[in-house]
N, C-alpha and C positions, 0 to 999 in steps of 0.2 A: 355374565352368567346369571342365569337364577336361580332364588336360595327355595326353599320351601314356603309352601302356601298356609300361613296361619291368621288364627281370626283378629278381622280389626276392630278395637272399641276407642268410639271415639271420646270416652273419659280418659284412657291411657295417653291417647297422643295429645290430646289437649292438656295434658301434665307438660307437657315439651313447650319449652320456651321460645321456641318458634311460634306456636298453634295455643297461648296460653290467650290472648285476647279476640281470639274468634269467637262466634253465635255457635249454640248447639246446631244449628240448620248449615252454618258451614262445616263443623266440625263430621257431620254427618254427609255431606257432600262428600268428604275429603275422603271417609272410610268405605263410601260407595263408588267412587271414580279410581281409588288407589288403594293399597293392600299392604298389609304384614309381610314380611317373607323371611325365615331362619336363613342364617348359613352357619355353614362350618369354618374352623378355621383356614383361611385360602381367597384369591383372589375375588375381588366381587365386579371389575369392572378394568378397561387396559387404558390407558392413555393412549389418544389417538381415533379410538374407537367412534361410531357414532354417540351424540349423548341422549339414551333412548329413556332417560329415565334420571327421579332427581330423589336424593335417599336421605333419609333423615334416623341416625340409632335413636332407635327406643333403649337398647342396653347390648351392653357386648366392648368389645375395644376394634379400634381402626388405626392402622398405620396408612398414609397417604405419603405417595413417593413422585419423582421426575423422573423421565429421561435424560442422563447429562451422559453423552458418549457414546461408552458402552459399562453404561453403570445406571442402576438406579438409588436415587439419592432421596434419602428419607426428608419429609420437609414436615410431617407432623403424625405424630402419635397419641392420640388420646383416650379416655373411658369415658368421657364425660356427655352424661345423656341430653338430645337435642341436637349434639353438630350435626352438620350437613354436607352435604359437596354430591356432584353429578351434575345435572344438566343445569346449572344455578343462571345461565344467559337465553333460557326454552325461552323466555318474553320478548326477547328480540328477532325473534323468529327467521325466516332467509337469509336478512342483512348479514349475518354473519356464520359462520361455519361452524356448524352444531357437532363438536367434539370433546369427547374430554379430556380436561385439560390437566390430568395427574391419573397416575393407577391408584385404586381404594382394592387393600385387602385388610381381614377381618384375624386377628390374631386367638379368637377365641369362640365359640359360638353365641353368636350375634343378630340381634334381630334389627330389621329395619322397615321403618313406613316409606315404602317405596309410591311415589307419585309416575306417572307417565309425562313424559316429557308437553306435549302438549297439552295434557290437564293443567298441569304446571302454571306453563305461561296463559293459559284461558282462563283460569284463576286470581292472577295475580292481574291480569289486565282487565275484570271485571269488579274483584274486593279493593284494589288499590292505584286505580288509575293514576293518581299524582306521583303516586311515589312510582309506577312506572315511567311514567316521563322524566321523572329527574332523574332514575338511573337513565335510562337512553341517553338526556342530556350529558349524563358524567360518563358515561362511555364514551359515544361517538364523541364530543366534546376531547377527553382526554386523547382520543385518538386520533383527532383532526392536529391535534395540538403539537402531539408527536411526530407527526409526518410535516408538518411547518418547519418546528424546528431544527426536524432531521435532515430538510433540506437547507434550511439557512445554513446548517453544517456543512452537509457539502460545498453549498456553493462559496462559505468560506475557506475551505480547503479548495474551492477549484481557484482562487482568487490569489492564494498563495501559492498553488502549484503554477498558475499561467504567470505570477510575477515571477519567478524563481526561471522558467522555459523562459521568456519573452528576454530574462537578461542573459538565459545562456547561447539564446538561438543570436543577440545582438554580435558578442564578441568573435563571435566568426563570419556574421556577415558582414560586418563593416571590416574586417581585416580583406574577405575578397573585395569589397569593393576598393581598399584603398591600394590592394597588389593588381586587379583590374587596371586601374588608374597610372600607375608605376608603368607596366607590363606595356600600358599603351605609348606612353613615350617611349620606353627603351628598344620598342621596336622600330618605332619611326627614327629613334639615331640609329639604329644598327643598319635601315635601307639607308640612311646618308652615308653612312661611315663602309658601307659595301661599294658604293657608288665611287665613292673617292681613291679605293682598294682597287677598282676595276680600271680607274683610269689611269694606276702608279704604273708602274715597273715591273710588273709580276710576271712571269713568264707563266707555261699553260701548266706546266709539270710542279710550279713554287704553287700557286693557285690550289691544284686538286689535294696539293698536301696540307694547304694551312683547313680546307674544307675537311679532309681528311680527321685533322688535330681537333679541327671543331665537334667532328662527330664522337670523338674518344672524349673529347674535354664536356661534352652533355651526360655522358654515360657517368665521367667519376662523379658530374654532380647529385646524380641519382642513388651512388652511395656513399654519398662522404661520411665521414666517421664524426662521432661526435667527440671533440674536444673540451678538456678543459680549461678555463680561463687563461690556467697558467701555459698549458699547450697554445693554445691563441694565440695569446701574445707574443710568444717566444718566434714562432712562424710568421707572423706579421712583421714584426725586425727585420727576418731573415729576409723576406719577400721583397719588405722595403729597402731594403739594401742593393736588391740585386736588379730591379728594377732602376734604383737611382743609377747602378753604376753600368745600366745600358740602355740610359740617355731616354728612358721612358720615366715623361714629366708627369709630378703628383703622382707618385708612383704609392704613397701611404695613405689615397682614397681608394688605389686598387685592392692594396694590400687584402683588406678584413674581409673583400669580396672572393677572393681568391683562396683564401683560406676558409670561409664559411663554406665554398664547395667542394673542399677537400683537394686541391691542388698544392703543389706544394713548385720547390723550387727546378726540379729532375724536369717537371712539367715545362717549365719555362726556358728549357736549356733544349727540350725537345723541339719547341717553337722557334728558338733562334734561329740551330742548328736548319731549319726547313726553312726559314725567309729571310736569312741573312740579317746583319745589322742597320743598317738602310730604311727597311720597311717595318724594321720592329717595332718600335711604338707606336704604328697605325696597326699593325696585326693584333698588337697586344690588347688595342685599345676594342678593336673589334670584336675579339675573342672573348675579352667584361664583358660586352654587352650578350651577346652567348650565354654565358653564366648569370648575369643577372636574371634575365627572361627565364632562363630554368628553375634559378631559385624562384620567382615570382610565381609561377607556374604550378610551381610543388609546394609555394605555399596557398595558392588557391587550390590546388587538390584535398591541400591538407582542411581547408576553410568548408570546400562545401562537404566533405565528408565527416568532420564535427556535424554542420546542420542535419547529414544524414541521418547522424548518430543519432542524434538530438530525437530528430520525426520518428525514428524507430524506436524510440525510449519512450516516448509519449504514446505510441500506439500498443506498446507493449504496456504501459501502464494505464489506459485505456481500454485494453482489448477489445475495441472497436471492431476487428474486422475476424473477431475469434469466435468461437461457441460459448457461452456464457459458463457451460458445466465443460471439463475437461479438466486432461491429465497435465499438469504445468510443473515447470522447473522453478522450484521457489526464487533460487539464487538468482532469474533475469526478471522475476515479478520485485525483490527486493533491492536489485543495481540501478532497475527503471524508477523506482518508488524514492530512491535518494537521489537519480540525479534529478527528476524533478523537482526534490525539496531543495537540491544544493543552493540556489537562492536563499532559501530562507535558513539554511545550516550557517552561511556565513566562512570566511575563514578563520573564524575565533575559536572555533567550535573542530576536534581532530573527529571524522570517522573512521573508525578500525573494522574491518568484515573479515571476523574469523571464522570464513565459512566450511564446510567438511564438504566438499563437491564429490564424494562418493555417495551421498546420498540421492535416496531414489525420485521420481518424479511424485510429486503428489495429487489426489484426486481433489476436484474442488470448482469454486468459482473465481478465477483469477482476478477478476475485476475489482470484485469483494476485499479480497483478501489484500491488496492494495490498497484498499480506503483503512483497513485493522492497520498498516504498515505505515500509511501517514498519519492517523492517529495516533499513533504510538512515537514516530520519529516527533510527530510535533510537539506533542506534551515533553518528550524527553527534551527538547530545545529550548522549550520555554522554562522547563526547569532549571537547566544549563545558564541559560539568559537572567535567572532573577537570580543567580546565586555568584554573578558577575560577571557572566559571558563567556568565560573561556572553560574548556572543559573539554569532556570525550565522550563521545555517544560510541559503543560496542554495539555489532548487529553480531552474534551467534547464531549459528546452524548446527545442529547436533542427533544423534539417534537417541529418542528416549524408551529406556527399555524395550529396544527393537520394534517395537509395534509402531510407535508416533514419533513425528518427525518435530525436532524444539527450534523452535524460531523464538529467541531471547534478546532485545533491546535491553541496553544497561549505559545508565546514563551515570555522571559523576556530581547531579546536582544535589538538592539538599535533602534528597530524601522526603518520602509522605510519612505524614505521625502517625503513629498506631491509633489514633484518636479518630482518627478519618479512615484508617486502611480499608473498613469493612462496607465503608458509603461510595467509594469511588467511581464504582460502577453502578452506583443509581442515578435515574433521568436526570438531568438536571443538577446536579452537583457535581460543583467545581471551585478551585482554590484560584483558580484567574480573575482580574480586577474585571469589574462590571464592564461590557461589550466589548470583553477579550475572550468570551467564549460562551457556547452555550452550557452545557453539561453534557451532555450528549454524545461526545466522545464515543468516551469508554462505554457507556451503556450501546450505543449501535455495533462495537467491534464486541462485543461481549456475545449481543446477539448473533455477530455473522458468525465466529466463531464457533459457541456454543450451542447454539441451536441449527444454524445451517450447516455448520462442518460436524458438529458432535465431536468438539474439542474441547479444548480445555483453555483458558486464561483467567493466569495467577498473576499474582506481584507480593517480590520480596523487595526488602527496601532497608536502609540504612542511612546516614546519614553520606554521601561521598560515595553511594550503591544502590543505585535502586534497580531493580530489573523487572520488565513486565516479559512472563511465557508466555508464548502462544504453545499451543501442545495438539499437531494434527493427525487425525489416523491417517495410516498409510495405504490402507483399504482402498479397492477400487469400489466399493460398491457406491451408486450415488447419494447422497446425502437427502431425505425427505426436506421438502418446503416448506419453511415460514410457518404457522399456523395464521391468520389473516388477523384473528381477536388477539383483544391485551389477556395473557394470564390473568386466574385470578391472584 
């Protein structure tokens, strides 16, 4: 907004310590190109806005605020004549996105030497060339620097997430491959052991029954019950007894197979009973081989539907084939995000998810919001890990104060010291031994969170409790983009 038009002298602003070692000839430039203006007590300018102008009090008080959410957050209050703020980046002109970067309002009335945003920088880039090149350099510089090693970040998180996938996607292929392998002999003895069937004694009506028995005997293996140990065993005696005592040899190799597919004894009296004693132990023998191929079978079902799981867990933690912005279910963006990390979680390490699944869907970048999830899982591991390995990571889902939805990690390791709590989430800082981390972390999930979702992330901490919030609105409205520049 603009304030009122009053006169500029440029002995008053050359009082300002800003404009104290300028020429009368620039001094007078500055009050012929740029202007005085009152205001009243009330905003002077919004974050966000274009930055059309760069303001400097002559006298008056400023309070200067963020956007964090749906709050504005005071970040400076002063009287003190000479500060500055507004278009303070006009000298880098296109490269970067001329907006400002905090609201300025005036708590009292207030005068300011308002400059125009491109005087500004034609100014600074004719009185002080060097020193505009070295800011340029310490900008772009600092922000080439940021985006290095915000990517060396990820890709050390994508190196721990693919070790973590590459060992879980191994244990279920090598188990189909080695029931593959099983499956393919047990079917070539079962075409011998049919062939030797076909040439016995079997009459046509003995025949359609023991095929018969076999179709019922694939079925119980589809649901056998699950036993325990001590169940097991007790049935594998019995098996083996009744077997020995009707002349079917090695009858306590059949036994555990017999019993892992839920048959029992009744079953085997069913089998006698339809092929007599004679051909019993070739039927019986036939009939294992029946049951093995099914359990092999169902455990290659069970094998490649892990790896499916697995490719669905990765793409869901990916969201590769999603809309970047969308409405997502935290709890499969937080299932996908640990089992990815389960490699690197260890079985030393207990995960508890005490999630509240009446909670609603949330707005957001799911992609995102899974890099905040293994930053967070991974620092709470490594914490875990130097305080002796063993421990508990808690993931929380909770409604906070009905509006935001809390997504809370809480780990069981040594707690951050109050001495660091307030640095944790600056660039670059970090408690991990030298090229065990960047710092980087928490300052990128800080910014997905707070700046692209307009949330919130805290951390309470103790020694044996630490917890980092994440705190999301529930709002559907979309979230504005990144700002491209570093804050000042």
């Amino acid at each position: 907004m603009s304030g009122r038009p009053l006169p500029c002298s440029p002995r008053e602003i050359g009082s300002l310590f800003l404009f104290e070692k300028l020429t009368a000839e620039q001094l007078g430039r500055l009050c012929s190109e740029g202007r005085v203006e009152g205001f009243d007590p009330g905003p002077v300018y919004t974050e966000g806005d274009p930055a059309t102008c760069f303001y400097v009090m002559i006298e008056g008080a400023v309070v200067l605020s963020r956007r964090v959410g749906a709050d504005d957050v005071e970040v400076n209050r002063t009287s003190q004549p000479g500060v500055y703020a507004g278009a303070m980046q006009a000298y880098l002109g296109d490269r970067v996105r001329q907006v400002y970067n905090n609201s300025m309002r005036v708590t009292e009335p207030t005068r300011f030497f308002v400059l125009p945003a491109a005087t500004f920088a034609a100014v600074m880039t004719e009185w002080f060339p060097m020193a505009v090149h070295l800011l340029e350099g310490l900008f772009f510089g600092s922000k080439n620097t940021h985006a290095a090693i915000g990517q060396r970040e990820r890709l050390l998180a994508l190196g721990s997430l693919s070790a973590g996938l590459t060992h879980e996607l191994n244990n279920p292929a090598a188990a189909a491959v080695r029931a593959t392998a099983s499956l393919r002999e047990r079917v070539a003895k079962m075409r011998h052991k049919l062939a030797v069937i076909a040439e016995g004694p079997f009459s046509p009506a003995a025949l359609a029954q023991l095929i018969e028995i076999q179709e019922r005997t694939a079925e119980r293996v589809a649901k056998a019950p699950v036993l325990s140990p001590l169940e097991a065993s007790d049935r594998e005696d019995a098996l083996t007894d009744w077997l020995d005592d009707h002349g079917v040899e090695q009858g306590w190799r059949l036994a555990p197979t017999f019993v892992q597919a839920g048959l029992d004894i009744d079953w085997l009296e069913q089998v006698a009973a339809a092929v007599g004693d004679g051909i019993l132990p070739g039927a019986v023998g036939w009939l294992n081989y029946t049951v093995e191929t099914e359990l092999l079978m169902s455990e290659i079902e069970d094998a490649t539907a892990r790896v499916s799981h697995l490719v669905d867990a990765a793409k869901q933690y990916s969201q590769l084939d999603r809309a970047p912005y969308q409405v997502a279910d935290v709890h499969q963006l937080l299932d996908s995000t640990l089992l990815m990390l389960s490699g690197k979680i260890g079985g030393r390490i207990k995960v508890v998810k005490d999630y509240d699944r009446s909670l609603p869907r949330v707005p957001g970048y799911p992609a995102e919001l899974n890099q905040v999830w293994t930053n967070l899982v991974d620092n709470a591991v490594s914490a875990i890990s130097g305080a002796g390995g063993e421990g508990t990571l808690t993931v929380r889902t909770a409604r906070d104060h009905g509006e935001r939805l809390l997504v809370e990690f809480r780990d069981t390791g040594p707690g951050v010291p109050p001495e660091i709590r307030d640095r944790i989430f600056d660039p670059f800082f970090t408690t991990k031994p030298v090229g065990e981390g960047t710092g980087l972390g928490l300052d990128i999930s800080w910014r997905i969170v707070v700046d692209k979702h307009h949330g919130t992330l805290r951390v309470e901490s103790e020694p044996g409790d630490t917890r980092f919030q994440v705190l999301l609105p529930l709002s559907t409205a979309a979230p504005a983009p990144v700002p491209t520049e570093e804050p000042e």
